[in-house]
Backbone bond lengths (Angstrom), bond angles and torsions (degrees), N, CA, C in turn:
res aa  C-N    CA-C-N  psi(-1)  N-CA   C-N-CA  omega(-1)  CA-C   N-CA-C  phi
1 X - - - 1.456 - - 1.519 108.90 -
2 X 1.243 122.60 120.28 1.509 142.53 149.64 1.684 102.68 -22.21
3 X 1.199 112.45 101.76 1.986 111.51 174.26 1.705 94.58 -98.52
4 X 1.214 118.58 5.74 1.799 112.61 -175.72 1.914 87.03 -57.37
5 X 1.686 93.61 129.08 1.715 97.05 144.49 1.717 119.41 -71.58
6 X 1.427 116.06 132.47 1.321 125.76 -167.60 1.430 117.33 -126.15
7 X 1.198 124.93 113.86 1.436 99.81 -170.21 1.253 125.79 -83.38
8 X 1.498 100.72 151.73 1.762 107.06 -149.36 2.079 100.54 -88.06
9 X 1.036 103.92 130.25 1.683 106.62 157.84 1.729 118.03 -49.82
10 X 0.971 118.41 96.31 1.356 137.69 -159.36 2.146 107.97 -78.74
11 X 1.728 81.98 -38.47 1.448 98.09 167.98 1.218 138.99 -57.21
12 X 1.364 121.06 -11.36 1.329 143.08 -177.43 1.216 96.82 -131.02
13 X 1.161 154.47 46.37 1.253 170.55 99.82 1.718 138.52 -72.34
14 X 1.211 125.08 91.08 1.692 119.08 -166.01 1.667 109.21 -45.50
15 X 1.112 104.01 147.09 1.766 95.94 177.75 1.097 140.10 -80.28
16 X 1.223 120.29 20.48 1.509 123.27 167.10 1.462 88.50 -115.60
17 X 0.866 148.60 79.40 1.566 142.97 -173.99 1.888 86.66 -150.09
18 X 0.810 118.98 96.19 1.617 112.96 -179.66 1.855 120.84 -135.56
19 X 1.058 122.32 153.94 1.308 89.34 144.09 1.727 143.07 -89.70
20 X 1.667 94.19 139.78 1.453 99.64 -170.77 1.508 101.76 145.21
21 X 1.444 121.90 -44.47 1.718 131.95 -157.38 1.147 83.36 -85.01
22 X 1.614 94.16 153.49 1.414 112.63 155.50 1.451 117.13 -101.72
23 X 1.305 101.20 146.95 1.589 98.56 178.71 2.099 101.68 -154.65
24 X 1.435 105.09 165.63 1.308 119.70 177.97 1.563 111.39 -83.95
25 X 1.479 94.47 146.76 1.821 97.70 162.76 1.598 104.06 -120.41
26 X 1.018 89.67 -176.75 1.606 109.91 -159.85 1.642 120.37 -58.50
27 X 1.663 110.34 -19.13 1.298 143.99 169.21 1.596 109.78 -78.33
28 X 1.540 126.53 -14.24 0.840 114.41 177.97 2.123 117.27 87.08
29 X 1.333 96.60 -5.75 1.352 93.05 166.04 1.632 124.48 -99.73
30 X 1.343 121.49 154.44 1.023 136.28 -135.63 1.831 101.41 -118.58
31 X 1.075 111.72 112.82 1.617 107.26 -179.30 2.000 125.89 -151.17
32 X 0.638 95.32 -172.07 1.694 102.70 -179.65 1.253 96.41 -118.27
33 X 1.620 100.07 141.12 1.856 107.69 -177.15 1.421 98.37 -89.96
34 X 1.298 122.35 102.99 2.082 122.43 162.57 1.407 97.84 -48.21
35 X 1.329 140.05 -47.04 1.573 126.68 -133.04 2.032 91.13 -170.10
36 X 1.147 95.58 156.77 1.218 122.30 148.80 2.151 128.87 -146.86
37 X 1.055 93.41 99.97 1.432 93.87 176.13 1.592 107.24 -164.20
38 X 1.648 116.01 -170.00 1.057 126.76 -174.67 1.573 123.07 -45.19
39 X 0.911 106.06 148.53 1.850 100.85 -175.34 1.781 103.74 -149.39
40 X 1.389 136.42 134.25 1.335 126.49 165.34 1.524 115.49 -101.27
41 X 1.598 121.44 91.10 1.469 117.41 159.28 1.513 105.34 -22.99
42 X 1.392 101.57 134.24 1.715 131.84 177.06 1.171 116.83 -64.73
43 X 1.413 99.81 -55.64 1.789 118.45 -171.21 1.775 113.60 -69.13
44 X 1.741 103.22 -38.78 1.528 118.28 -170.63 1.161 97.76 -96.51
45 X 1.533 135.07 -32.10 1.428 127.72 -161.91 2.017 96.02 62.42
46 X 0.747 106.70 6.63 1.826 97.11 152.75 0.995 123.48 -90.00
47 X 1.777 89.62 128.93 1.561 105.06 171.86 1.792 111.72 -83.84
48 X 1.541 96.86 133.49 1.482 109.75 -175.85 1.875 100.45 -89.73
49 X 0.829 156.21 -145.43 1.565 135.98 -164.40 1.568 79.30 -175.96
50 X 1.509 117.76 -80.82 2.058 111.01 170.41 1.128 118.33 -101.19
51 X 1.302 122.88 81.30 1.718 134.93 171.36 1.883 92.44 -76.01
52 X 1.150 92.84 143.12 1.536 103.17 168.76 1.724 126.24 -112.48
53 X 1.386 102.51 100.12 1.680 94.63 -174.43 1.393 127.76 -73.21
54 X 1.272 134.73 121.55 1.555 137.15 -167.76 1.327 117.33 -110.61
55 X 1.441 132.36 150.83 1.460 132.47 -173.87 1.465 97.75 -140.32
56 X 1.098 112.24 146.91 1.479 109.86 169.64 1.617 105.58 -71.13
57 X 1.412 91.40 140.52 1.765 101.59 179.13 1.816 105.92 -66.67
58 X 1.150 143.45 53.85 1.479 145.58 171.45 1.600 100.44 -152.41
59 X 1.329 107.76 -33.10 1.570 113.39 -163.74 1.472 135.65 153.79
60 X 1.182 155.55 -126.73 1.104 147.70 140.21 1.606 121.96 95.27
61 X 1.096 92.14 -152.90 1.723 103.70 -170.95 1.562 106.98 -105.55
62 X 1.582 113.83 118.23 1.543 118.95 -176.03 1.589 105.81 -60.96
63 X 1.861 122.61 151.53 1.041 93.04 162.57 1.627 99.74 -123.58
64 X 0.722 131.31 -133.66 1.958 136.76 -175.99 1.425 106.20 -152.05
65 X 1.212 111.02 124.98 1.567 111.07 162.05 1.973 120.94 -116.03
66 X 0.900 93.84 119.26 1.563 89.10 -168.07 1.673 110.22 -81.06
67 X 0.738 137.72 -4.32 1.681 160.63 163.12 1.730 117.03 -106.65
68 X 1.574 89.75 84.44 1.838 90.50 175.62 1.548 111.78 -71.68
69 X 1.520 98.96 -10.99 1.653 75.52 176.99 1.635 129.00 -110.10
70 X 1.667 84.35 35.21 1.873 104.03 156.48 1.242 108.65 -94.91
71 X 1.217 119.44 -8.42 1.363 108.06 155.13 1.341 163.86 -35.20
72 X 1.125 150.83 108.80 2.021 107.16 175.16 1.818 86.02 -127.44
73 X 1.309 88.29 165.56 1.595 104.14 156.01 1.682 141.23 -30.27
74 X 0.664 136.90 116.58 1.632 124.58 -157.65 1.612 116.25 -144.32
């Protein structure tokens, strides 16, 4: 995996979508965004361009959402 910082298209992104906020995914879990940038699905070998990485706000295991706009605010 590519660790280059890249800068992200901000424009296709809602604006409170940052890193730092917490917000929900579509599962209903609840997290803080670490990162937003490129990511390559494993299974597809697609590259996602703004995957959003999430951690639970206490700790835990990050997960990735490749669709920010399963998102909402949280």
């Amino acid at each position: 995996m590519n660790t280059t910082h890249r800068p992200v298209s901000h424009r296709r992104l809602p604006d409170w979508l940052t890193e730092g906020v917490a917000a929900v995914d579509g599962q209903g879990r609840r997290g803080i965004v670490q990162f937003i940038g490129e990511w390559e699905d494993p299974a597809t070998r697609r590259v996602i361009k703004c995957a959003v990485f999430l951690r639970p706000q206490g700790g835990g295991t990050e997960w990735i959402v490749a669709d920010h706009r399963t998102l909402t605010q949280g």
